[in-house]
N, C-alpha and C positions, 0 to 999 in steps of 0.2 A: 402249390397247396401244401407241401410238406411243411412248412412252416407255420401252419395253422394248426396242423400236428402235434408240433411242437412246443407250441405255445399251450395249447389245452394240456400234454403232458404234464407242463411247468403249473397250472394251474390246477391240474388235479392232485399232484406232489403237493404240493402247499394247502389245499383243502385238509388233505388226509394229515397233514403236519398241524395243522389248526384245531385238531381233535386231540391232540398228545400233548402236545408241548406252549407249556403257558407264557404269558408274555409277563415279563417282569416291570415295572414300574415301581419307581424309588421319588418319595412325596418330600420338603422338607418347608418344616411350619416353624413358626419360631416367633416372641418378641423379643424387643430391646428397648430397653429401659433409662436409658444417661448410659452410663459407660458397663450395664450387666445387660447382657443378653440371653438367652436362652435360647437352643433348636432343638426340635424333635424331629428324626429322621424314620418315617413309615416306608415299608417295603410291602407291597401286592404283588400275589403272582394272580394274575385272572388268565380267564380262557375266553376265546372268541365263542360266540354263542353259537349252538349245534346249525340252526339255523343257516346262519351266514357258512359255516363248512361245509353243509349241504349242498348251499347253491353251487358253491367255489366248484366241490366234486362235480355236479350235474353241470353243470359248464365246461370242466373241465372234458369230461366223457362226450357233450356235445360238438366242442372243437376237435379232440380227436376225432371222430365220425366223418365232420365235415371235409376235415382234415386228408381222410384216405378215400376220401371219391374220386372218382375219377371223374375229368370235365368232358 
């Protein structure tokens, strides 16, 4: 059962990182014409929604739990 431990650690670590740190996404649009082209290169930083970090955390904390029972 240690490893269920562990696993909910790893997933509670990544909840709490999903509240801070944005995920970057880089778009690129563009036409072309005969031999002129043109691109436009957009950059987004978003954040995963509080929502979905919630659950990750309460998951997280519920794997630990189960995690340190004893059978």
């Amino acid at each position: 059962m240690k490893i269920l431990f562990w696993i909910g650690v790893v997933v509670l670590v990544l909840g709490l990182a999903s509240l801070v740190v944005p995920i970057r996404r880089t778009e690129n649009e563009g036409i072309k014409a005969g031999p002129i082209s043109m691109e436009v290169q957009t950059k987004h930083d978003e954040k995963v929604s509080p929502i979905v970090s919630a659950a990750m955390i309460l998951t997280g904390a519920g794997l630990m739990v189960a995690g340190k029972q004893k059978p």
